[in-house]
N, C-alpha and C positions, 0 to 999 in steps of 0.2 A: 284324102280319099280313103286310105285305110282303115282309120280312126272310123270314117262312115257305117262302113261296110263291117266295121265289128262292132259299132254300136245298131245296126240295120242285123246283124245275127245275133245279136246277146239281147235283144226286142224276141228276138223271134223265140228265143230260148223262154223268155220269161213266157212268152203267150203257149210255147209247148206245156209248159209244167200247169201252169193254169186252167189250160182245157183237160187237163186227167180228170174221169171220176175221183170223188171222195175216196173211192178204196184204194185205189192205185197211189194217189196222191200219201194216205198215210203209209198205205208200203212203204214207198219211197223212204219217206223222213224215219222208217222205224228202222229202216236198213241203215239209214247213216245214225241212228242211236246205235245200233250195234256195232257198228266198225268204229265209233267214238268211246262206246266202253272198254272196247277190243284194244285199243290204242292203251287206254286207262289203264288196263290191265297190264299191260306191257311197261308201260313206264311210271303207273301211282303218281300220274298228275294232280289226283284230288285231294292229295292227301298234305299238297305241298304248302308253305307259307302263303308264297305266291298267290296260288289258287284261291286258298283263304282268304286276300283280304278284294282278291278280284270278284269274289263272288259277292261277299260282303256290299262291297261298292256295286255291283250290276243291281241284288234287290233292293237297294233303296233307291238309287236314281231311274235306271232303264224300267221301258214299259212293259218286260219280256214278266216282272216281278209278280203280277197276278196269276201268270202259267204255272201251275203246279208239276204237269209232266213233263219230263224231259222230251218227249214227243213234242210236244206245243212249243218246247221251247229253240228245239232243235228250226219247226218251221218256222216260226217267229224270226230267226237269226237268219234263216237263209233268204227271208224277205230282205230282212236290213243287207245281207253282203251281196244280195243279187243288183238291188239300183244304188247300193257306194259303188260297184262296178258302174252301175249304167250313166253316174252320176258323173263319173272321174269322165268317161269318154263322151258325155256330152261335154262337161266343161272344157277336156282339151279342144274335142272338134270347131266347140268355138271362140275358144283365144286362137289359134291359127287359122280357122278361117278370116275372122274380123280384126284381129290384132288388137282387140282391146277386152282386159280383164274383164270388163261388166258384163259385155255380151257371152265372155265364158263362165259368168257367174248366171246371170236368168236363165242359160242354157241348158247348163249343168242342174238347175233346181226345177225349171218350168217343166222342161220335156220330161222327166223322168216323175216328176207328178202327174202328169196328165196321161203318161202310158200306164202308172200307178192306180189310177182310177178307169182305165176302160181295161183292165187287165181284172178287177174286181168284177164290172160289168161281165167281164168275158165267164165268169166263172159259175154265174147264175144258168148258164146255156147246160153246164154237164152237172148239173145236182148241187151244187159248191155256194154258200154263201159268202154275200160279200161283207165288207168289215171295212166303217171307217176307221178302226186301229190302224190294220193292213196298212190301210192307205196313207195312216201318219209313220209307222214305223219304216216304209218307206222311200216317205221324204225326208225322214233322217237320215238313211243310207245314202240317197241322192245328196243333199247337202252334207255330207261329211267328207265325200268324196268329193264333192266340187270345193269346198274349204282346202282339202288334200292338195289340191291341182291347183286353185289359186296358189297357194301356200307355195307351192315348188317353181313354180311360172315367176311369182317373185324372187324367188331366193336366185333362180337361173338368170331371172334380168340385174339382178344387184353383182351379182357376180360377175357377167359380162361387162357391164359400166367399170367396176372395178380392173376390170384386164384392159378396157380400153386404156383406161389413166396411166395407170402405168406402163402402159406402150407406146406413150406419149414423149 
């Protein structure tokens, strides 16, 4: 029931951000460029190896690679970490509701596509275009995040089976 009711407010969060006009909408992302530099500033994260070869690898693989401003890039990203969230608590809600991996795998990937695309729709209502990128960027988020959940849902039943056995 929990899991529901924080994926039924983390929907409602993504439908808030969505219905902003254009202007408010770039506020927003230009505000978290500046507390992202700010951070920058503070610590010279971009200067680091690390950084280097992460960045490296995001422009040739990820689709974030055609954005040039770090504005674009900053929304672009918070597409993807908004439904890897929405994706993790669809997929858990339905390994515990059903008990069976599959149903937390179409769950975690379906629903979080399909609110992905009438959350585009919603966006045309306040001046905002839609973007089938948007919409793949994500159900990469969704599907990374139900792979996430799969992934730990197994590790937590191999480990169980294991403590049985040896409690045997």
């Amino acid at each position: 029931m929990i899991l529901f009711l924080l994926f039924i407010g983390w929907t409602g969060m993504i439908f808030y951000f969505s219905s902003q006009p254009p202007e408010r909408s770039y506020s927003q992302s230009g505000m978290t460029v500046k507390m992202l530099r700010t951070v920058n500033d503070l610590f010279d994260i971009t200067d680091t190896h690390l950084y280097g070869k992460l960045e490296h690898v995001l422009k040739n693989t990820w689709p974030f690679s055609k954005y040039q401003s770090t504005n674009a890039v900053v929304r672009k990203s918070a597409h993807f970490g908004m439904y890897f969230l929405l994706g993790m608590l669809s997929a858990a809600f339905g390994y515990l509701y059903a008990k069976k991996m599959l149903i937390g795998f179409l769950l975690g990937v379906s629903l979080p596509v399909v609110i992905a695309v009438l959350d585009e729709f919603n966006q045309e209502f306040v001046g905002r275009t839609s973007s089938l990128n948007d919409v793949i960027i994500d159900g990469t988020g969704a599907l990374t995040g139900t792979l996430i959940i799969i992934f730990l849902t197994g590790v937590v039943k191999i480990i169980r089976s294991v403590n049985r056995k040896l409690r045997k």
